[in-house]
N, C-alpha and C positions, 0 to 999 in steps of 0.2 A: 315578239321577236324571238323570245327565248323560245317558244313553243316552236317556232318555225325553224330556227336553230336546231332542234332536237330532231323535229320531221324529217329535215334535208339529211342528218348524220347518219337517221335508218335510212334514208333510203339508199344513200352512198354503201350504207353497211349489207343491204339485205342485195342489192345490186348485186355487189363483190362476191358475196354469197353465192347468188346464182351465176356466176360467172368462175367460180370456184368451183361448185356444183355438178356444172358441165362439162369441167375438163375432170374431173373425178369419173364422173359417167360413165365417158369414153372409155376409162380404165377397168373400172367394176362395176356397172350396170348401177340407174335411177334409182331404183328403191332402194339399195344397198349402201349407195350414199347417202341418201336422205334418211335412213334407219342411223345408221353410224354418224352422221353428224346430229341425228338429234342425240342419242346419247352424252357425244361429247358435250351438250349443251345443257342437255340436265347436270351434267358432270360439274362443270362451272357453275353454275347455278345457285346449285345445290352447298357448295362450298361457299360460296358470297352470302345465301341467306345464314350459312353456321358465324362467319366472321361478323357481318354487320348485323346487327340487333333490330330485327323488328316482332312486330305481334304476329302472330299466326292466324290465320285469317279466320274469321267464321267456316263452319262445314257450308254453308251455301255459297260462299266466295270461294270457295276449295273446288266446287262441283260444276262452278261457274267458269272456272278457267279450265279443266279438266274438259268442259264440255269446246269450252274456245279451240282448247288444242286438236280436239279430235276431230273436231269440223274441218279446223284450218288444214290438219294434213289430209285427212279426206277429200275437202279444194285439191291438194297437191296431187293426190293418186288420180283424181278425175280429170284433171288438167294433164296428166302423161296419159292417161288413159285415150282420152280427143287426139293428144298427135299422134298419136300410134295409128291413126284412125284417116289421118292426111289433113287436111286445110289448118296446118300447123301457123300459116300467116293470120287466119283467125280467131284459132283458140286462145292464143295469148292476150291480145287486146282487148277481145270479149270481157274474158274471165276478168283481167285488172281492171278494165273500166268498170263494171257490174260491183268489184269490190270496194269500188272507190266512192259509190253513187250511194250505195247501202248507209253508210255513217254516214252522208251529207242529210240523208234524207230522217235520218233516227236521232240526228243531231239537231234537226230544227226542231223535232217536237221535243226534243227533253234537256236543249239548251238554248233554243230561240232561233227565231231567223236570224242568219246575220244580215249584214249592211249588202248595198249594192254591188258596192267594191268587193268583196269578199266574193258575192254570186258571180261575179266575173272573175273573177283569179278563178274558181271552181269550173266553169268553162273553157278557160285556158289550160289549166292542169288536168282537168278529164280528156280535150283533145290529145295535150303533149300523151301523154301515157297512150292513146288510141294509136299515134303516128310512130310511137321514138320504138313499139313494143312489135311494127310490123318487119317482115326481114324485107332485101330491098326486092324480092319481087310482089310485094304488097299483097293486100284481098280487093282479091278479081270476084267479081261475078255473087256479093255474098246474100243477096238475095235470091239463089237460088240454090244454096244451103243453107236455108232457114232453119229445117230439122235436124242439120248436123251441130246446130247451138244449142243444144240442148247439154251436154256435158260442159261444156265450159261454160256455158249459164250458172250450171249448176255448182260449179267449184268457183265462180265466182261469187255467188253466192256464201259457199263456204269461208271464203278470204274474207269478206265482210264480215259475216257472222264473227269471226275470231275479232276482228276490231273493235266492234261492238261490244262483245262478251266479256274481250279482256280488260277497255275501257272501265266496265261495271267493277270487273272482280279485284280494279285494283286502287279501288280508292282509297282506300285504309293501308293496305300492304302491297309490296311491289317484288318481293324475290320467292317469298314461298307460293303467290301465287303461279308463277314462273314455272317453278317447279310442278305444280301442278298441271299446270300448261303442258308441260314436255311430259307428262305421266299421261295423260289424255291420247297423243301425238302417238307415241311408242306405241301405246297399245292398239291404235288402230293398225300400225305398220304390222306388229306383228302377227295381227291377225290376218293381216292381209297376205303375208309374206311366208306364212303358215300355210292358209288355203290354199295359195298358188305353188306352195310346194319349190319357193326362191331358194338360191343357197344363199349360204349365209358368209362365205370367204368372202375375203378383200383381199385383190392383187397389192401386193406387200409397197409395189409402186406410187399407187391413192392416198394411202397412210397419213400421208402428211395433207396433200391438197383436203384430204377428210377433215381434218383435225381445223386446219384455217376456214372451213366452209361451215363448221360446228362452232366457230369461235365469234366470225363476221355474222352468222344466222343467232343464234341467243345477241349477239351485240345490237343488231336492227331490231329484233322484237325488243330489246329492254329502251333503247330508245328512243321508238312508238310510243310506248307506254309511260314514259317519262315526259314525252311530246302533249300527252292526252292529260296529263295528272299538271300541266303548270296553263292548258290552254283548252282549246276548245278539240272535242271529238273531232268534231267533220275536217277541219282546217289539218290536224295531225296525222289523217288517214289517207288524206288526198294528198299529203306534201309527201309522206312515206310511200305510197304509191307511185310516186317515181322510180321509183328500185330501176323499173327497165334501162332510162339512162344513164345510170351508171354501169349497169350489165352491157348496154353497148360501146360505152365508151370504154372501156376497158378493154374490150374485145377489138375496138380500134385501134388502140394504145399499143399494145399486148402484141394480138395477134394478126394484129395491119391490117382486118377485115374492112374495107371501104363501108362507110354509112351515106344510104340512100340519101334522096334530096329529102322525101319522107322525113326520115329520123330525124335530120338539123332541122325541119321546121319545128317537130317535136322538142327538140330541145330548145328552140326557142322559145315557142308558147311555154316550154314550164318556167324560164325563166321571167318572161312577161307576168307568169301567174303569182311565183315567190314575190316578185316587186306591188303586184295590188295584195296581197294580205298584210303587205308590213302597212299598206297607206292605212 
């Protein structure tokens, strides 16, 4: 329960995040937000592992989160990379489901099958994220952009990867691997952000929506990883995988956007799914 408790709190939090994200966006361009709120998140961080006392990890659990973080934003750039591309109602789903299947499947071999109940809550939650993550003019036609999933294959890929990696690197310790994490993250950004020759201004306006998008984002990754460290991988990855419904509900809430018949099924299978993990 406690585990699933932590799950739902990321995904509330990483949700908010990308719903904070976007209206940042709008103001100073994707990568510019995701650059500047990783900072602020190292920034926290980084101050949490000074105040509270833990061991500093082995160098292979340093290299291990490092590697998590650069995947995971890697995932991010490849996943804007698809909508810039068009079939934006598929790249999303793709990519969260693919990240979500990756721990189920890494979790049965290195912490068991779970129960039957569990493999259907795991069904339910991999659909909701498929439905609650589509906008409401849904994916039409998506067998016959088969080769256009190949980017968000692959960034979904990435988002598991980080789940996996982080899960490993943070059995022992939990903040300076963090840190490590967002050392990983930055440096892919600004490589990326370097090559492409991005500016590096923020409209003075984002400043703040930055700052809560950097604060909700380190909040949901800490805990995921607090989700993983009292329960099981796959149950923590697939609960935190929900982020999309709270991304939409907010944007209902907020900014009055109507949610598809789609998305309330979504939201209800994830709820069907949190009630079989507690059985």
């Amino acid at each position: 329960m406690i585990s699933i408790f932590l799950g739902l709190t990321s995904a509330l939090a990483w949700g908010a995040a990308d719903f904070t994200g976007g209206l940042a966006s709008r103001k100073t361009g994707a990568f510019r937000t995701a650059f500047y709120g990783e900072l602020i998140g190292i920034a926290i961080i980084f101050v949490v592992a000074l105040i509270i006392p833990q061991s500093f990890p082995i160098w292979s659990n340093w290299l291990l989160a490092m590697t998590a973080g650069a995947l995971g934003t890697s995932g991010l750039l490849l996943l804007y990379h698809s909508m810039t591309k068009g079939l934006m109602s598929i790249a999303g789903p793709v990519s969260a489901l693919l990240a979500a299947v990756l721990p189920v499947v890494v979790g049965s071999f290195t912490e068991g099958i779970p129960g039957i109940l569990t493999w259907i809550g795991f069904a339910f939650a991999l659909a909701a994220i498929w439905f609650i993550s589509q906008s409401r003019a849904g994916v039409k036609d998506i067998l016959t952009h088969i080769s256009d999933l190949r980017l968000p294959l692959l960034a979904g890929i990435g988002f598991g990867s980080y789940f996996v990696l982080m899960h490993a690197a943070t059995r022992a310790s939990t903040y300076w691997p963090m840190v490590a994490s967002r050392l990983g993250g930055i440096l892919i950004l600004v490589i990326f952000m370097t090559f492409r020759k991005e500016s590096w201004r923020v409209n003075p306006a984002a400043i703040g929506i930055i700052v809560l998008n950097g604060v909700l984002d380190i909040g949901g990754n800490l805990f995921f990883i607090l989700a993983g460290q009292v329960g099981r991988l796959d149950i923590a990855a697939v609960v935190s995988s929900l982020y999309p419904g709270s991304t939409v509900l907010l944007a209902w809430i907020i900014l009055k956007e109507r949610l598809s018949r789609t998305q309330w099924i979504g939201i209800a299978a994830a709820l069907i799914a949190i009630v079989l993990f507690t059985l």
